[in-house]
Each structure stands twice: as C-alpha cells, then as structure tokens.
N, C-alpha and C positions, 0 to 999 in steps of 0.2 A: 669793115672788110667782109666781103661773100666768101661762104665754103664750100664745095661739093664733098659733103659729108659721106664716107664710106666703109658702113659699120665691116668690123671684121668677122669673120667665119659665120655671117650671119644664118646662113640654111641651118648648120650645123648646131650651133647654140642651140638654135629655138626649138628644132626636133631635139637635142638632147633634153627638154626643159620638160618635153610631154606636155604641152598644156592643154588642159580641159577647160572647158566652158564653164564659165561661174566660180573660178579660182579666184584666189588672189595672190598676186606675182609681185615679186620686188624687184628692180634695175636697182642695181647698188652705183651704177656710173652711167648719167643718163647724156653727158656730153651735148650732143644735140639730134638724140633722140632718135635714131637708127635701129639699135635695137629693140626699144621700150616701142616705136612705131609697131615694129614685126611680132612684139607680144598684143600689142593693145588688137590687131588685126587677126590674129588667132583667137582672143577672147568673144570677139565678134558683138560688142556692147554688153557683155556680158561679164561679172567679175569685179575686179580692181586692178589696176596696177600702181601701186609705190616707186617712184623715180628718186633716188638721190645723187646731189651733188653737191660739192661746197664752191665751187668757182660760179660766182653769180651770172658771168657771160652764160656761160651752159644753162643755169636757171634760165635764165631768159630766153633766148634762142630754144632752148630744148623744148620749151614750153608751147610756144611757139609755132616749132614743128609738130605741138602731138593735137594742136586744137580741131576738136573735132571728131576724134578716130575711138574714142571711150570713155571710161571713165580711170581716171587718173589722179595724181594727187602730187607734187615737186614736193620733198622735202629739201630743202636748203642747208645739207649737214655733211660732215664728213663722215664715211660709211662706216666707221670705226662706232658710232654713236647708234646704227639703224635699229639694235634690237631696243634699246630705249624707245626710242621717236618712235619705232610701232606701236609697243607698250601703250607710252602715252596718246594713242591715239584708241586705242580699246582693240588692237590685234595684240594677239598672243600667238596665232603660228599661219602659218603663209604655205602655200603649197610649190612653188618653185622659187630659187633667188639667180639672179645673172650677174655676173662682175666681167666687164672688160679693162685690166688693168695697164693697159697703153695710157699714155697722154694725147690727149686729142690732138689732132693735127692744127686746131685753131691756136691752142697754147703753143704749139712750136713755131708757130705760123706768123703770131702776133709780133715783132719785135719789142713791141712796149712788155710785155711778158719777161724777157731777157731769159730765156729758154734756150735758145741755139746757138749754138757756137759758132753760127754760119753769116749771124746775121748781127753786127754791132749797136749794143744797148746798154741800158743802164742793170746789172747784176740783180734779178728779183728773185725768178722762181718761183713764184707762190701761188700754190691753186687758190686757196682763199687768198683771197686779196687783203682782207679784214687781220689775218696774221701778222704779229711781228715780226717774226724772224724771218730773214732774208738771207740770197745766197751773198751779197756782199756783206753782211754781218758774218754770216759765218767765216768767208773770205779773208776779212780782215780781223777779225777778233779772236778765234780760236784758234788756242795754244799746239803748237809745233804737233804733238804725238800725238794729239785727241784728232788735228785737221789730217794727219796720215792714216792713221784710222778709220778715218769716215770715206777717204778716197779709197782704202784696202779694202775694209769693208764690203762697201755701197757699191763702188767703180769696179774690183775685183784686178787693182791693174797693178802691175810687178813695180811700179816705178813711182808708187803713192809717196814713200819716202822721200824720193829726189823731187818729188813737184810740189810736197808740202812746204820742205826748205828754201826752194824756190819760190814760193810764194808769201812765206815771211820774209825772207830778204828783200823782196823787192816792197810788200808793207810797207818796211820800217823808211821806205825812202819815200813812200805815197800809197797813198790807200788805191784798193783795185777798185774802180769805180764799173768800169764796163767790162761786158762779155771779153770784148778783143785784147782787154788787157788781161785778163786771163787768160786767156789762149795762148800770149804770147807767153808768158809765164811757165805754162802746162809745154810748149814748145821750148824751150827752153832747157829745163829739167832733163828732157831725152835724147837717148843717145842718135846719130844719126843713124844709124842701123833702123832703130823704134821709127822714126820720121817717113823712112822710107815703106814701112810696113801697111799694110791694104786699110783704109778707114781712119779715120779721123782722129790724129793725136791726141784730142782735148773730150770726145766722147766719153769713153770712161770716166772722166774726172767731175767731168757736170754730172751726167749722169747721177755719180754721189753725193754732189751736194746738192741735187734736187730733191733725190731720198730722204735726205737730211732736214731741208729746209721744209719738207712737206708732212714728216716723220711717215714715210708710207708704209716699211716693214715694220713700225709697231701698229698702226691701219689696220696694215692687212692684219696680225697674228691677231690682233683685238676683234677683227672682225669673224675670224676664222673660229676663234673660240664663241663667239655668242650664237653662231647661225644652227649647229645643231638641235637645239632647244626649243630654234623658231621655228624650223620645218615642223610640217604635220606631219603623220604618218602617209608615207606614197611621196613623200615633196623630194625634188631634184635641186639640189645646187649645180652651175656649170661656171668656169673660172677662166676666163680667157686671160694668159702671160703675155707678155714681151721679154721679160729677161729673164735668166736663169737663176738667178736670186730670188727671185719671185715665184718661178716654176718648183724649187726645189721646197720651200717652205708650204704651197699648197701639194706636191703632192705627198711631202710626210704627214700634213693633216688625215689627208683623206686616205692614206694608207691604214693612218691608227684608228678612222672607223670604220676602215674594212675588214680589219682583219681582228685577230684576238691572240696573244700572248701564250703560245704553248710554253710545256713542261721541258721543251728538247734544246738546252743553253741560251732557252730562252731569246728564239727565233720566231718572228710572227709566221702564225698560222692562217689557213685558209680557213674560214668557218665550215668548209667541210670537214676539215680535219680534224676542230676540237672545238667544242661552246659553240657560241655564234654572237656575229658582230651587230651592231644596229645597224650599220650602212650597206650597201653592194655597190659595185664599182658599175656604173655606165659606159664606162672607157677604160678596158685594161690597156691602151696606150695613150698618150697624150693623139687629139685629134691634128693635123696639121693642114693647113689652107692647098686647097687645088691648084695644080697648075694653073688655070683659067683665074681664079681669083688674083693668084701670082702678076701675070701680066697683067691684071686691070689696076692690082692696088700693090706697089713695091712695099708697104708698110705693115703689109700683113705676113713680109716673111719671115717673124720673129714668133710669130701667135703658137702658143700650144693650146690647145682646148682642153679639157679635165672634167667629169661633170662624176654626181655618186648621186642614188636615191637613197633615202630612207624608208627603211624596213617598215612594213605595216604588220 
C-alpha cells in the first residue's frame, strides 16, 4: 500500500526544537519520516539524528524516506527503552527530542493491522508486530472488571461497564475474532440515545485496547521520566498529543519541571517566585494546528503541541 504521509504541526515542532547545526537530535516516533526529514534538513549534513520506532513497517519505509538528506541512525525500539539504546551507543545527552504521539495513518490504514473500527479484520493492534499480546487476547481473555477498566481508563467512556459485560457475554458463546464483531458488541452495550450521539460508537473502546495492547501510558511515563537526564543543557523536548490522556500526563511532567514547590499550602510556584526550576516552558499554552493545516490534514485536529528547554 502507498501513503501520502503528512507530518503534523510540522513548522511548529521543529522551530520549537531550535536546532543548531552540529546537534544531535532524537525522533522518538519516526513513522515514515516527516518529521526526522524537517530535522535532518535543518542540520544541513551536519549533527545526528536518532529515529525510533518499534513497528518495522515504519523501519523500513521511514528509512527509506530519509536516504540521503544526513546522517541518521533507525533504531528499531519502543521509545520507552531510547535512554538506554543511546547509552549503548556512547550518547549520554542529546540536544533536542521530538515525540508525535498519533498512530500513523498507515497503522489505521492497514486493515491487516485491525486498527479501525471502520474497516473489518482480524482483532491485532500491535505496533510491534514481534509482541504477544493482542487486542483479541485481551478481548477474549480478560476478566470482566480488569476489561471495564482498561475501556474506563484508556477509552475515558461512561458506558465501559455495560460494553465490558457485553463482551463477555457474547465470549462465552464465541470468541470475538474480528474488529466488526466487536463493534457490534460495543454497539450493543448502548443506549440508543449514546447511538445517536456525533462520532463513532466503538471509538473510545479501541481506542483503550490499543493503549492496552501496545502499553503506551506506561511508554509514555517511562519515557517522560528518562528524557530529563538526557537533554544537554540548552536541549528542548517538544511533544506532540492526540488525546487527552496523553496531553494531560505530559503536561503535569512538564509542569513539575517548570516550576518548584513553594511554602504557600503547597501550591507550585513560578521560579520567579521562589528557587528556580531546571526547566522553562516554550509554550505557556498547548500549541494548536492552523486553520490551513486544518483543511489540508482533518487528522491534525486533535494535535496539541507542548515543548520546554532545559536551563543552562
């Protein structure tokens, strides 16, 4: 299958990222290579850049796309792992890091993937492919309260209860092998009120067990706690969301290194106020894609952007 790949909030990231000639830069989600392109062409042959990914499609293709434009390096890992794999590779700190944490549009895209509720497949989910756990494993084998939990959780949707029960009932009669038997499942569970409501009944519910199947909120936090240690001094991380799960967990990161813990009931302070933090905020709001980006790319209307330097 061809894609017309279309990185998100691309201007925006890479000016928040500052890059200097002769850095070296990390793509923690190099997909197929949109943004790590717009880093490698700002270094101007000049620097590094580190790409990771775990979905080998993206190896490949991303790779790919970047032949030629620098000097570069794929690592093949889940970005949960990156300060290690630099480590072992004899980097200790990096001057800027980029995360786009969407699913690329080729995993939605793919049916063999079993991504979409839109599109009937066999139940996967898995960005490494090389993983065991799947979304019909999960589907079918997790216990009633742990599989409403991962939908409450993950999915964030009022009606996780009534689709978990729903989906072990219908188990115990056949295992859910594909997307659409899920869906009907997740259809099912809600009330016709919910049916009639804007966006797609069964959204939320994948949505959670792709989290789940891919563990990407322990991802992210793993990755959120190693990355200060790896910046140099002067280095920018910038964090590009899609969902509010996700937005909320990076911006209490980067709040507690912006700011420092005053004396007054113990309310964070501004480091004008009192001490001083290691970080400063590049964005005191989340950034949000352009109209004009809007109409070229409907998949960027979820994006918030976030970026912080680190203090020299």
């Amino acid at each position: 299958m061809s894609y017309v790949h279309i990185p998100v909030l691309l201007h925006e990231s890479i000016e928040a990222l500052g890059i200097k000639p002769g850095g070296t830069y990390v793509d923690l989600t190099l997909g197929r290579g949109g943004h790590s392109r717009a880093i490698l062409e700002k270094l101007g042959g000049s620097g590094k850049l580190f790409c990771f990914d775990q979905d080998d499609q993206a190896v490949k293709e991303g790779g790919q796309n970047l032949q030629g434009l620098g000097n570069f390096e794929i690592v093949h890992s889940n970005f949960a792992h990156f300060a290690e794999e630099l480590k072992a590779r004899g980097v200790s700190q990096v001057d800027g890091i980029l995360a786009d944490l969407g699913v690329s549009s080729p995993q939605f895209d793919d049916p063999e993937r079993g991504f979409s509720y839109r599109v009937d497949a066999r139940l996967d989910m898995r960005m490494d492919r090389s993983a065991s756990l799947t979304a019909e494993e999960v589907v079918n084998t997790y216990p009633l309260e742990k599989l409403a939990k991962v939908i409450a959780d993950y999915g964030e949707d009022r009606d996780a209860y009534q689709i978990a029960k729903m989906i072990v009932r219908h188990r115990e009669q056949a295992p859910i092998r594909t997307t659409f038997e899920l869906v009907e499942c997740i259809k099912a569970a809600k009330s016709p009120k919910a049916l009639r409501q804007k966006g797609h009944p069964a959204k939320q519910t994948f949505q959670a067990i792709r989290i789940e199947v891919n563990r990407e909120k322990q991802s992210l936090e793993e990755m959120l706690e190693a990355f200060p240690e790896m910046l140099a001094p002067g280095g920018r991380i910038a964090i590009i969301t899609f969902m509010s799960l996700d937005d909320r967990i990076v911006k209490r990161k980067f709040a507690s290194l912006t700011t420092v813990e005053g004396s007054r009931d113990d309310i964070p302070m501004l480091p004008s106020e009192v001490g001083d933090a290691p970080f400063e905020k590049l964005t005191r709001k989340p950034i949000l894609p352009s109209a004009a980006e809007l109409e070229n790319n409907r998949r960027a209307a979820s994006a918030k952007l976030r970026a912080i330097r680190k203090k020299t």
